[in-house]
C-alpha positions as CSV (number, residue, x, y, z in Angstrom):
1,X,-80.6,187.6,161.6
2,X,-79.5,187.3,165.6
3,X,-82.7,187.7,168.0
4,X,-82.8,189.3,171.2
5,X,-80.0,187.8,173.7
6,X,-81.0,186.1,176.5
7,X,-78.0,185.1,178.4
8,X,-74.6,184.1,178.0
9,X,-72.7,180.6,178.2
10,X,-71.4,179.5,181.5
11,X,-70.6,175.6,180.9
12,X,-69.9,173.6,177.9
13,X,-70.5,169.8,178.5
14,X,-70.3,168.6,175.2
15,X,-74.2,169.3,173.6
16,X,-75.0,170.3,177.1
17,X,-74.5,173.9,178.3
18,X,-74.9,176.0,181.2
19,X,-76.4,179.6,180.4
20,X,-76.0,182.7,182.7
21,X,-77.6,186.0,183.4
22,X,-80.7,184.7,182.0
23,X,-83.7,187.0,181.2
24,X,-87.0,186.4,179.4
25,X,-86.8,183.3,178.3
26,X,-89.0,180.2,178.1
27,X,-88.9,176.2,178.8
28,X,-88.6,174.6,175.2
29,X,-87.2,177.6,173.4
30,X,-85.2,177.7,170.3
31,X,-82.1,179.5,170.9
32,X,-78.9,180.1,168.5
33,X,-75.6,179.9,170.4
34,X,-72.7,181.9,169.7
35,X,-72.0,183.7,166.3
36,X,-71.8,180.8,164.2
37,X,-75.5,180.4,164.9
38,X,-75.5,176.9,166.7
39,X,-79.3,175.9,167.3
40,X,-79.8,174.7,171.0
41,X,-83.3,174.3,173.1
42,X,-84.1,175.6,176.2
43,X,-84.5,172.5,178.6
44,X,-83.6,173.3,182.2
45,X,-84.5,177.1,184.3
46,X,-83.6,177.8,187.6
47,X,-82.1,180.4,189.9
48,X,-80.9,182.4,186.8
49,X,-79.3,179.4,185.2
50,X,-80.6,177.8,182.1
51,X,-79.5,174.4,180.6
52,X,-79.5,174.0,176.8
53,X,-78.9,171.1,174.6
54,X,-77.6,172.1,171.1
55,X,-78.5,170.0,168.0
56,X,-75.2,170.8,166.4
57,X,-71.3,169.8,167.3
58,X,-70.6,171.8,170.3
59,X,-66.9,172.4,169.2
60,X,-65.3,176.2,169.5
61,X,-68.5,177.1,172.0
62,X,-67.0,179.3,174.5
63,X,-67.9,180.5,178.4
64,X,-69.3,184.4,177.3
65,X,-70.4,183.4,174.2
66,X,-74.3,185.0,173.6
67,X,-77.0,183.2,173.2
68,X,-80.0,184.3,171.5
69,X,-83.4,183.5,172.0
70,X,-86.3,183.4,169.3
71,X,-89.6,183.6,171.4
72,X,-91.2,180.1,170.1
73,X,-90.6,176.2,170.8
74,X,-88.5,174.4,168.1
75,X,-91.2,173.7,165.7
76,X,-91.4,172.1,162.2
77,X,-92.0,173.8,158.9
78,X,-95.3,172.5,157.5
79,X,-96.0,173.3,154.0
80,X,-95.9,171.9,150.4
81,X,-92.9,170.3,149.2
82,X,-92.2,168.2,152.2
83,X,-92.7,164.9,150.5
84,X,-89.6,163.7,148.9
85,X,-87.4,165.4,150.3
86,X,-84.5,164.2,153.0
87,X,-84.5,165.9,156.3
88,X,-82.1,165.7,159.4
89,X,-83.8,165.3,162.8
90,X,-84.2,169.3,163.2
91,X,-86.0,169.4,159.5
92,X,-82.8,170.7,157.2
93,X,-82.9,169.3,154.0
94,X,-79.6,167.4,153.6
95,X,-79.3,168.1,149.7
96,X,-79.3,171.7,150.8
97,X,-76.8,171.5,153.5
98,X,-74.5,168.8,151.1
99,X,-74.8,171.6,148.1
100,X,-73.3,174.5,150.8
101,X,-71.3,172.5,152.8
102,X,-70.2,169.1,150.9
103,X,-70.3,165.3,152.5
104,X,-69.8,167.0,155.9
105,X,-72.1,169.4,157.5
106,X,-71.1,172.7,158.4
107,X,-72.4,174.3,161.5
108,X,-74.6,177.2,162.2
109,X,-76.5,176.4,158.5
110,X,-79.8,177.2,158.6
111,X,-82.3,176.5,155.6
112,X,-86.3,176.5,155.1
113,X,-87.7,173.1,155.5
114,X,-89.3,173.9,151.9
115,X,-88.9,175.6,149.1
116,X,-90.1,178.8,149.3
117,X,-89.3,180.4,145.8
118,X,-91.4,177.3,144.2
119,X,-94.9,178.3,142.6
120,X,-97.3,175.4,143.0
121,X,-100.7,175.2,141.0
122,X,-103.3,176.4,144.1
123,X,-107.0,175.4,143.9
124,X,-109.6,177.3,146.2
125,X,-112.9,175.0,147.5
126,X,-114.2,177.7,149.2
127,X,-115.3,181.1,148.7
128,X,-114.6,184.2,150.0
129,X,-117.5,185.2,152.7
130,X,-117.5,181.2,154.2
131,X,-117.5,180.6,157.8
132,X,-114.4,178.5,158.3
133,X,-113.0,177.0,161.8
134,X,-109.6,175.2,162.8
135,X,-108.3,172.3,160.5
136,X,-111.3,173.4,157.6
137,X,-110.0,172.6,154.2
138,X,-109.7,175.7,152.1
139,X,-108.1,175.2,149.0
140,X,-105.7,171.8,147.4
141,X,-102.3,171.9,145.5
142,X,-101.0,168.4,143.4
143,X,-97.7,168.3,145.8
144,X,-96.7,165.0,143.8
145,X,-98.8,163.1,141.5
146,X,-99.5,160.8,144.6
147,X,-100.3,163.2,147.0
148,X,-102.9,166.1,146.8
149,X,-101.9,168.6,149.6
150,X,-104.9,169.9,151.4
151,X,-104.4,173.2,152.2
152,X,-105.8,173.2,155.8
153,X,-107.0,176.6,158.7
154,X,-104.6,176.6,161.7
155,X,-105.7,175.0,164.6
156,X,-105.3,178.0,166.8
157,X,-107.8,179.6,164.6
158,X,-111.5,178.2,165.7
159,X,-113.7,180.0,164.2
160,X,-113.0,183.0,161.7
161,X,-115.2,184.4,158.2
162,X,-113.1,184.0,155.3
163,X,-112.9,187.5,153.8
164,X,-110.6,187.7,151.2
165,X,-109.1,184.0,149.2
166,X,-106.6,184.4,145.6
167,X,-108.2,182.9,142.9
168,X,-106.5,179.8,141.0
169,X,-103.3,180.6,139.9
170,X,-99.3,179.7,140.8
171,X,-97.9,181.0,144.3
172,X,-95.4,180.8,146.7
173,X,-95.9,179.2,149.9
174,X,-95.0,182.7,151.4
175,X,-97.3,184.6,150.1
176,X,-100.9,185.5,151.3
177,X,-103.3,183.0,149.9
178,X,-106.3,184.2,152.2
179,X,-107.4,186.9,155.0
180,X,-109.4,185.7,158.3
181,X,-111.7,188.3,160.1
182,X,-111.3,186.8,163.5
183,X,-114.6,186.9,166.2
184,X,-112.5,190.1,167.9
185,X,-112.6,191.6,164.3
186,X,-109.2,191.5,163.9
187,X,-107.9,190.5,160.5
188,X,-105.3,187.5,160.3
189,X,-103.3,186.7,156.8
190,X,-103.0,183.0,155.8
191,X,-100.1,181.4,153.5
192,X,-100.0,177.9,152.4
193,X,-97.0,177.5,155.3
194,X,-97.6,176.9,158.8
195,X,-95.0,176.4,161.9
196,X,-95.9,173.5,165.0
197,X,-93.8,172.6,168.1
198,X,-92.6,169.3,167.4
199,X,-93.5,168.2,171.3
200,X,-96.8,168.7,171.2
201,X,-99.4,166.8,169.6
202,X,-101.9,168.4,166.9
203,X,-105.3,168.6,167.8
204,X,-107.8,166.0,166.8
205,X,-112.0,166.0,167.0
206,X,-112.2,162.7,168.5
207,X,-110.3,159.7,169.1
208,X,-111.9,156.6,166.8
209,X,-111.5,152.6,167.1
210,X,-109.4,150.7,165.1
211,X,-111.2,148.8,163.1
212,X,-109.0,148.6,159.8
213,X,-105.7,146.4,159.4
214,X,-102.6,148.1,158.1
215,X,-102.4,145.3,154.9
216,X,-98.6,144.9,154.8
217,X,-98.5,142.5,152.2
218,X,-96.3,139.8,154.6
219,X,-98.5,136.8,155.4
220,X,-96.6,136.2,158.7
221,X,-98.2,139.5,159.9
222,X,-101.3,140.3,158.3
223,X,-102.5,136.8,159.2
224,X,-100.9,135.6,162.2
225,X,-100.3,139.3,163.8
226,X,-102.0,142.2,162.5
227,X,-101.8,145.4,162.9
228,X,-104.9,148.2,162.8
229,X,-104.3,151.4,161.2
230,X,-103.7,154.0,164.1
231,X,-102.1,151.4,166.2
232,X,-98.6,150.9,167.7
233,X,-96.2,148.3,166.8
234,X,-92.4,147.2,168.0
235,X,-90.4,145.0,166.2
236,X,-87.5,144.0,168.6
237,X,-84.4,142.3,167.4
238,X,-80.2,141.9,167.6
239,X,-78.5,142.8,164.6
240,X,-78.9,141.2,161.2
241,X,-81.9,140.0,162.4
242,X,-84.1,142.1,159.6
243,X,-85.7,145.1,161.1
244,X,-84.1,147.0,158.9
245,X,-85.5,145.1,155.8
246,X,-88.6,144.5,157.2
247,X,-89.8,147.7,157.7
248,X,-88.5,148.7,154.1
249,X,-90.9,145.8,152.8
250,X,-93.8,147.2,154.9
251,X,-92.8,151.0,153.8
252,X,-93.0,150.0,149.8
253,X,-95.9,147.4,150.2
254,X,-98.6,148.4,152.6
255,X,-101.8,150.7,151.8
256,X,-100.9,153.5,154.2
257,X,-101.1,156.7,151.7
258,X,-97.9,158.1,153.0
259,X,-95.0,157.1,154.7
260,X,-92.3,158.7,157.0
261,X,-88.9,156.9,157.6
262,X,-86.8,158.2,160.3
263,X,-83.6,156.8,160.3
264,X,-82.4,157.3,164.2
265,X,-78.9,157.0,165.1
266,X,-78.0,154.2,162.8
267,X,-75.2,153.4,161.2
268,X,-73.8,156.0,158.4
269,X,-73.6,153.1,156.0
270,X,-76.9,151.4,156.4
271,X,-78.5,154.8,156.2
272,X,-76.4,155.3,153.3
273,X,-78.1,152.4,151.4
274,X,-82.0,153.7,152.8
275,X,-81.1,156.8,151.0
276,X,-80.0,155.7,147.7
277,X,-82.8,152.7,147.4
278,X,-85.5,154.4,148.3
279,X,-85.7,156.5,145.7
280,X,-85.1,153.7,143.4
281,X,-88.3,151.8,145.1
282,X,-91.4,151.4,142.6
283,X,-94.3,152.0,144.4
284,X,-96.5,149.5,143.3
285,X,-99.7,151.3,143.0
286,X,-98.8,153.9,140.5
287,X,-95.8,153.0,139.0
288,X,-93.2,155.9,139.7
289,X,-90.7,156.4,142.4
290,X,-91.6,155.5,146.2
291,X,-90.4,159.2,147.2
292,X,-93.2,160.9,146.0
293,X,-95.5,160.0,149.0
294,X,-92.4,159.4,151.7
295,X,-90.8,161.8,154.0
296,X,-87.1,160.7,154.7
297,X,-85.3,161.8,158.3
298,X,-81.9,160.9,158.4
299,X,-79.7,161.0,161.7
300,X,-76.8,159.0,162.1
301,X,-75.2,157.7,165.0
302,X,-72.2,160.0,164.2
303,X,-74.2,163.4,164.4
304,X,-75.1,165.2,167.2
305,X,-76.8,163.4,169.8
306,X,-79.5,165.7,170.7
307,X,-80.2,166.1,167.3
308,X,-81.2,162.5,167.2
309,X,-83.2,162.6,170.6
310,X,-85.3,165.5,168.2
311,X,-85.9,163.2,165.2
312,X,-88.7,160.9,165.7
313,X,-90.9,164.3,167.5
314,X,-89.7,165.8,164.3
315,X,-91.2,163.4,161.7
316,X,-94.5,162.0,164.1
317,X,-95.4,166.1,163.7
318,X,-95.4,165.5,159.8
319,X,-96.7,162.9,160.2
320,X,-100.0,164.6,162.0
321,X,-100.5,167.2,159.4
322,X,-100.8,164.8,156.8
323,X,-102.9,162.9,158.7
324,X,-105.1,166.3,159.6
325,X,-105.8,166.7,155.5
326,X,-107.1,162.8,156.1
327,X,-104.1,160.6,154.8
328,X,-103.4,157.4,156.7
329,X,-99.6,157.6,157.4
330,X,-97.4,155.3,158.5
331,X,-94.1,155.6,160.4
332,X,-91.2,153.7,160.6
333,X,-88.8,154.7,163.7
334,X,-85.2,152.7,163.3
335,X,-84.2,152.7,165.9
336,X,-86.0,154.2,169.3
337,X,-83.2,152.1,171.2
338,X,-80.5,154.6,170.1
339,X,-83.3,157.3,170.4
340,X,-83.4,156.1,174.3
341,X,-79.9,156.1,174.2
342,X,-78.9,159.6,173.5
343,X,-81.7,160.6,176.2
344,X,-79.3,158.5,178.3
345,X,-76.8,160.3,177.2
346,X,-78.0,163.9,177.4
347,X,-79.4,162.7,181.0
348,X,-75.8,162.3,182.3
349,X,-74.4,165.3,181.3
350,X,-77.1,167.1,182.8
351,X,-76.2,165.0,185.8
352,X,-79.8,163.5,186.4
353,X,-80.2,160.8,188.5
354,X,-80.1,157.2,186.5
355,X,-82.6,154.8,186.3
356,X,-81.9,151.1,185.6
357,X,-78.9,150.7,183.1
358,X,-78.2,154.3,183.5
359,X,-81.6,155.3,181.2
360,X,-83.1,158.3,182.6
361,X,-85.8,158.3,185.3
362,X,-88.6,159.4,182.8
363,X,-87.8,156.9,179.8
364,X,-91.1,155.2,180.4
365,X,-93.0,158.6,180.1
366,X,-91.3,159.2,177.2
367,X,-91.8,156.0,175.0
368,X,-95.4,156.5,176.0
369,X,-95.6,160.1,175.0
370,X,-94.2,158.8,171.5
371,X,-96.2,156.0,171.0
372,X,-99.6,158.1,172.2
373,X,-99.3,160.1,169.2
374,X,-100.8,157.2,167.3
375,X,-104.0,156.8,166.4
376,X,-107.4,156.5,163.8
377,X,-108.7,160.0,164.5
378,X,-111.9,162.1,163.8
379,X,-110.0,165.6,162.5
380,X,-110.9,168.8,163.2
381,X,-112.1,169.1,159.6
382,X,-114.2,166.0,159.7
383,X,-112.3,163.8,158.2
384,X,-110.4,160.7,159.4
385,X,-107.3,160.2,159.3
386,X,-104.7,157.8,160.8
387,X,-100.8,157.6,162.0
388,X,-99.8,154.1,162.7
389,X,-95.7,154.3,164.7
390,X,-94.0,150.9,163.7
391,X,-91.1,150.9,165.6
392,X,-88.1,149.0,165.6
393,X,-86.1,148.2,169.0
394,X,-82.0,147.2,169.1
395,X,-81.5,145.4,172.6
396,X,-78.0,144.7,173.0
397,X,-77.0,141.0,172.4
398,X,-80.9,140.3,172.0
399,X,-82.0,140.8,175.0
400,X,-85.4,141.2,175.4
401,X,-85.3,142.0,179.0
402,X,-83.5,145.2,178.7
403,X,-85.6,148.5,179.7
404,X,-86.1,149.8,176.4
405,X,-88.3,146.5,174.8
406,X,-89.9,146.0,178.4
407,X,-90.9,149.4,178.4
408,X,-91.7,149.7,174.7
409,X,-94.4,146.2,175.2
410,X,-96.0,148.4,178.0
411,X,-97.3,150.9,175.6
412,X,-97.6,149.0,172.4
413,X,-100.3,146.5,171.7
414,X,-98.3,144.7,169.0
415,X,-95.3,142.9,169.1
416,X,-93.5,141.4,166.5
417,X,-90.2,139.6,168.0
418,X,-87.2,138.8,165.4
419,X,-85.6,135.6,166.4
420,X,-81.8,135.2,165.3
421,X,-81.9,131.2,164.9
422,X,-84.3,132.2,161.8
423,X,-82.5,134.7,160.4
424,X,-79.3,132.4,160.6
425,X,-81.4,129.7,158.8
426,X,-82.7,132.5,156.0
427,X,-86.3,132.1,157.2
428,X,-87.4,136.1,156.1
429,X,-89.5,137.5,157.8
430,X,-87.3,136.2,160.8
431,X,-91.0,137.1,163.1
432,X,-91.0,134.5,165.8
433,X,-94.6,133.0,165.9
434,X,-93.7,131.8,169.4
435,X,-92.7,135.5,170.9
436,X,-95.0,137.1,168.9
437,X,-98.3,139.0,169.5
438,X,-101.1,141.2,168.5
439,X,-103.6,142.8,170.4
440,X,-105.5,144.3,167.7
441,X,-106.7,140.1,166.6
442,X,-110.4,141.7,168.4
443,X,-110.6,145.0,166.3
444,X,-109.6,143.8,163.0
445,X,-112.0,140.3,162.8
446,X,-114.8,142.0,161.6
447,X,-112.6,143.3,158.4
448,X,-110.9,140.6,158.0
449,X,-114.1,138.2,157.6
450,X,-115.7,140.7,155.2
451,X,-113.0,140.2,153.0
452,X,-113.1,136.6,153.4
453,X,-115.9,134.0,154.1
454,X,-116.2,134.4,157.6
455,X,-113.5,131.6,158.1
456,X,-110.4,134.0,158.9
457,X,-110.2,133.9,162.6
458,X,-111.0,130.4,162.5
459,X,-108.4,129.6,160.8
460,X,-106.0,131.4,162.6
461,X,-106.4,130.1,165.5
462,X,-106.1,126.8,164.6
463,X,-103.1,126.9,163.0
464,X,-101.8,128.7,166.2
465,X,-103.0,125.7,167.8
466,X,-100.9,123.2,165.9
467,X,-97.9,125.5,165.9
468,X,-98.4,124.9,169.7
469,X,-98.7,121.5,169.7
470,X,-95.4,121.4,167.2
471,X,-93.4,122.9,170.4
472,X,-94.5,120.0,172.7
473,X,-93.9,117.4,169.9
474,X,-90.2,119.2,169.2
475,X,-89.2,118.4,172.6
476,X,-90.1,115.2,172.8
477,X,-88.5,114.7,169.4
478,X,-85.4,115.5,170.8
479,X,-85.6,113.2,173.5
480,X,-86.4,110.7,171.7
481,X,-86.4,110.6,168.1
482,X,-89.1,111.4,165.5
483,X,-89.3,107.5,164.9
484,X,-91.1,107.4,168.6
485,X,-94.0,109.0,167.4
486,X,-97.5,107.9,166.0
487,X,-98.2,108.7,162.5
488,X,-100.8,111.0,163.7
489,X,-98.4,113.4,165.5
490,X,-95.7,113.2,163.0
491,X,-98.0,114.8,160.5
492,X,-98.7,117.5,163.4
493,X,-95.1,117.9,162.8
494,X,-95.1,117.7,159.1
495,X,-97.9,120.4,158.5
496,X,-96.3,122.6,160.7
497,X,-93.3,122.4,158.6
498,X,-95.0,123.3,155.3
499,X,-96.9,126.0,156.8
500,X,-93.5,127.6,157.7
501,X,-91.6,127.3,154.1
502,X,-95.1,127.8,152.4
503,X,-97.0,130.5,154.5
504,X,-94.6,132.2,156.8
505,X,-91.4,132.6,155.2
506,X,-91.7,135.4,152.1
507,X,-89.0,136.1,149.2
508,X,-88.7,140.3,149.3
509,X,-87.0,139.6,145.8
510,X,-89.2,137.2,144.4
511,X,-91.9,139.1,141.7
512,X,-94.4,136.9,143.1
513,X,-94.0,136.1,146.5
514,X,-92.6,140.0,147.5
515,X,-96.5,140.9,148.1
516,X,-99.9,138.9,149.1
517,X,-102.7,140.2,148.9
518,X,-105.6,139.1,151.6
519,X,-107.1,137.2,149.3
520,X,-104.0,134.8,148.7
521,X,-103.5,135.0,152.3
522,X,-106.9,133.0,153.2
523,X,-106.8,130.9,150.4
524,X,-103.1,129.5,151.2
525,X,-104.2,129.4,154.9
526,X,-107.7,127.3,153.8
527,X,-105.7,125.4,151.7
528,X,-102.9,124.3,154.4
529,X,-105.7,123.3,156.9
530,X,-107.3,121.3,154.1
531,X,-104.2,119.0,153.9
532,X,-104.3,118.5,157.6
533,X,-108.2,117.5,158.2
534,X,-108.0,115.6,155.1
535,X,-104.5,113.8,156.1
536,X,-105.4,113.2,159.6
537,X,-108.5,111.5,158.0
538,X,-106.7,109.0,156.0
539,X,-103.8,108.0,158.6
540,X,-106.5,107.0,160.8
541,X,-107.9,104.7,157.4
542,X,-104.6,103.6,158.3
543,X,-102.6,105.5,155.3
544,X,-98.8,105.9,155.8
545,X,-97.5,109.6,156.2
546,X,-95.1,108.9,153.7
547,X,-97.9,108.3,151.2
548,X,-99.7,111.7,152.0
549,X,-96.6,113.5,152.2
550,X,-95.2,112.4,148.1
551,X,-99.0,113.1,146.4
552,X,-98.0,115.5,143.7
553,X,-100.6,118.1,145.0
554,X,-99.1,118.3,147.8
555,X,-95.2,119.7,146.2
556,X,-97.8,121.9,144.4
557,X,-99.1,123.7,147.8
558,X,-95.5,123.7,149.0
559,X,-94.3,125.8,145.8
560,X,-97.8,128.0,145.8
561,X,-96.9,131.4,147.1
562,X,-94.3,131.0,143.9
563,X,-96.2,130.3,141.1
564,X,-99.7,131.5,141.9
565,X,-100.0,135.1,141.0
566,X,-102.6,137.5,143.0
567,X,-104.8,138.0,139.7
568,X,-104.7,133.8,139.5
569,X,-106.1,132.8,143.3
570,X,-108.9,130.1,141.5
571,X,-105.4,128.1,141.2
572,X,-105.2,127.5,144.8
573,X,-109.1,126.2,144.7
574,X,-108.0,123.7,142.0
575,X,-104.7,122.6,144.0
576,X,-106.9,122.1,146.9
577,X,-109.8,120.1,144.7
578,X,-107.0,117.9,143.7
579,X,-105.4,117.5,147.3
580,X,-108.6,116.2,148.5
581,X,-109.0,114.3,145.9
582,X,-106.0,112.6,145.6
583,X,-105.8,112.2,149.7
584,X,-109.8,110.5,149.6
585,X,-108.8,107.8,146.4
586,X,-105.1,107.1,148.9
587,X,-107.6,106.6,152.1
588,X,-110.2,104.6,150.1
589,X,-107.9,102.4,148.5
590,X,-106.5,101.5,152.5
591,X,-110.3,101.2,153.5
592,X,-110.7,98.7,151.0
């Protein structure tokens, strides 16, 4: 069905074109191009003129060719049925598209986000007669047997009496589910669907400190450099470095309730392999198939650019009504450097003036605007809810100095740097502890010592400390030889190595070792500082390294994060009762 016209083509550069004789329409409007129906956004008005970027392949548009407007921003459909199901960056289900169309995408296809022939199971919680106001819970439908969708009131709806609600029964998300008298006694029909612009964020009570760590399960970052649900996170590295992987692990393993991937202008292939293993994926906490509390978003580097510019506002908007019903969601964004680089794009054929490396003047305002979107939030219902943006970042070559990292560590507050001489040594996850940060270390002690015995940030930072010292000893090892060194700094050096192969570095494929729990993680960490007090003690008794290093309890803390399951941690208290033990007979016997 063709809306109203509101111009016709003057220009086509590539997804950009210049629209004539313009009347009545709007900045940020969805309009369909030509007759095939090409989608396209309003982003430039002036003197009669209107520039549009089109989210499909440009090909066969012609100068005269209509375009027709549609009267509302490109929103997102928001409804049950969205988890589990694979999107493009403008919300079309790919299955849909691959069933009409095949492996390549025909243009002008337009299909609903969801399902809406589907009956699901609807539950009212209120009753007919209720005062109810924006973001109220009204009813719930089981959307997967992880996720219980909270059927919610608009936001642009504050205050209404609920006159009329179906009883429990099966429904489509089309049809009327409830009737609103609003304050002006008009009447307003509700269905289980609802439509939002992706560029602008959903309302929210209040904003709420982060005071909870997203528990990922890797040791390297829960311990060393945490993150706080609601908080911000980039992981910058060059390829085959592991961003890819990591944020896979983080997506199957940490205790976020849902999780959105958007897959942004990467490689067909690699997207390829997201597609088919996720689904495959065991989510660990109930057994069946990861998909049925993800959203997927999949936009290669081979579709249209603007399309992929659209993506990540696309899945952070899903992300915000899930957190509205009071989920904590999690989103992964691989990669905002090829996000950043099709606003390059799309900025030179609108001929805007560059910014440094050709990025667009605003690229700083827009990362931020992305990354603001995060947060542990008071809803409108009451409820709390929580998006946390992990993002990964592609500089060319590795270079953290390009705009997109520098810009991306200006609005983030973690930072969790990929260094390539560990991945090339197989040291997973390649997180450099040296690059590294996490601004959240203030927010998150409290938790982290109520699920410990206070000793946690302790702890941390002394093993920070001797990783320190390990960089000043390394140099000086390579001037002149470890064989230069007192005892008492070689086992500086020596600890420092265990803690890497026995703490930091994680198998994804080992049944053990793929997730730690927090309780592990204090444990191992108590246990590794153990063996340096208790060490240092006895080489100044005058005990050998050597001696220290071959104790048998010692290969057994080495091999821990192997053999000691998460339901078994009182082994780690008896490998470190024997440590000591072992270490205070070697230092008595050299006291003697």
């Amino acid at each position: 069905m063709k809306e109203r016209i509101i111009g016709r083509v003057k220009r086509v550069n590539g997804p950009v074109l210049i629209v004539k004789d313009i009347t009545n329409a709007m900045m940020m409007e969805m309009v369909r191009i030509g007759e095939q129906q090409l989608v396209g956004e309003v982003v430039k008005l002036y003197d009669g003129l209107a520039t549009v970027q089109v989210y499909e392949d440009a090909t066969g548009i012609c100068p005269g060719d209509n375009v027709y407007g549609s009267g509302m921003s490109l929103s997102v459909e928001l409804a049950p049925g969205l988890i589990g199901t694979i999107y493009d960056g403008i919300q079309r289900p790919l299955e849909k598209l691959m069933e009409a169309s095949g492996a390549f995408i025909s243009r002008g296809l337009s299909y609903d986000a969801v399902d809406h022939g589907k009956q699901w199971e609807f539950t009212p919680v209120v009753e007919a007669g209720t005062i109810v106001y924006a973001g109220m819970v009204i009813a719930t439908v089981e959307e997967t047997s992880r996720v219980q969708h909270r059927i919610i009131i608009p936001p642009q709806y504050q205050e209404a009496t609920l006159s009329e609600i179906v009883p429990a029964g099966s429904y489509t998300v089309d049809e009327v589910i409830a009737t609103l008298v609003l304050p002006d006694g008009k009447q307003q029909k509700i269905t289980m669907v609802q439509k939002w612009p992706i560029r602008i964020p959903r309302p929210v009570a209040s904003r709420l400190a982060l005071k909870q760590p997203l528990v990922t399960g890797l040791r390297v970052i829960d311990t060393l450099f945490p993150l706080a649900k609601g908080g911000t996170v980039a992981i910058p590295g060059g390829f085959g470095t592991g961003k890819t992987m990591t944020q896979h692990s983080i997506a199957q393993w940490c205790d976020a309730d849902i999780i959105v991937y958007i897959g942004c202008g990467e490689r067909g292939n690699e997207m390829t392999d997201v597609l088919r293993e996720f689904p495959l994926l065991v989510d660990p906490r109930t057994g069946q198939s990861l998909m049925e509390r993800t959203i997927l978003i999949a936009n290669t580097s081979n579709m249209p650019v603007s399309a992929r510019e659209a993506s990540i506002y696309t899945g952070i908007t899903m992300a915000e009504y899930y957190r509205d019903q009071g989920y904590h969601v999690a989103i992964m964004a691989d990669s905002t450097s090829r996000w950043a680089e099709a606003l390059r794009e799309l900025s030179g054929r609108m001929e805007e003036m560059p910014a440094e490396e050709g990025f667009p003047a605003y690229l700083p305002t827009r990362i931020a605007q992305f990354y603001e979107r995060a947060g542990f939030m008071r809803n409108l219902s009451g409820s709390d809810g929580s998006v946390s943006i992990i993002g990964a970042v592609s500089p060319p070559g590795g270079d953290f100095s390009e705009p997109v990292t520098q810009h991306t560590k200006r609005f983030v507050r973690c930072f969790w740097g990929l260094d390539r001489q560990l991945a090339s040594s197989r040291h997973y996850p390649a997180i450099s502890w040296l690059d590294s940060y996490s601004e959240y270390l203030g927010d998150v002690t409290q938790w982290w010592n109520d699920h410990s015995d206070g000793s946690w940030y302790e702890n941390r930072l002394r093993i920070m400390d001797l990783l320190q010292k390990e960089v000043r000893l390394q140099q000086i090892v390579k001037l002149v030889g470890p064989d230069a060194l007192p005892d008492t700094q070689n086992f500086i050096l020596e600890v420092c190595s265990l803690f890497k192969t026995a703490f930091l570095q994680q198998n994804a494929f080992d049944e053990v070792d793929r997730f730690c729990s927090v309780e592990k993680q204090v444990k191992m960490l108590a246990v590794i500082l153990a063996y340096y007090e208790k060490g240092m003690e006895a080489i100044n008794k005058g005990v050998p390294m050597v001696k220290i290093r071959r104790l048998r309890a010692v290969q057994e803390m080495a091999r821990m994060r192997l053999t000691v399951k998460g339901d078994e941690l009182d082994k780690i208290d008896k490998i470190q009762l024997r440590l000591e033990r072992s270490i205070d007979q070697i230092g008595g016997i050299y006291e003697n």
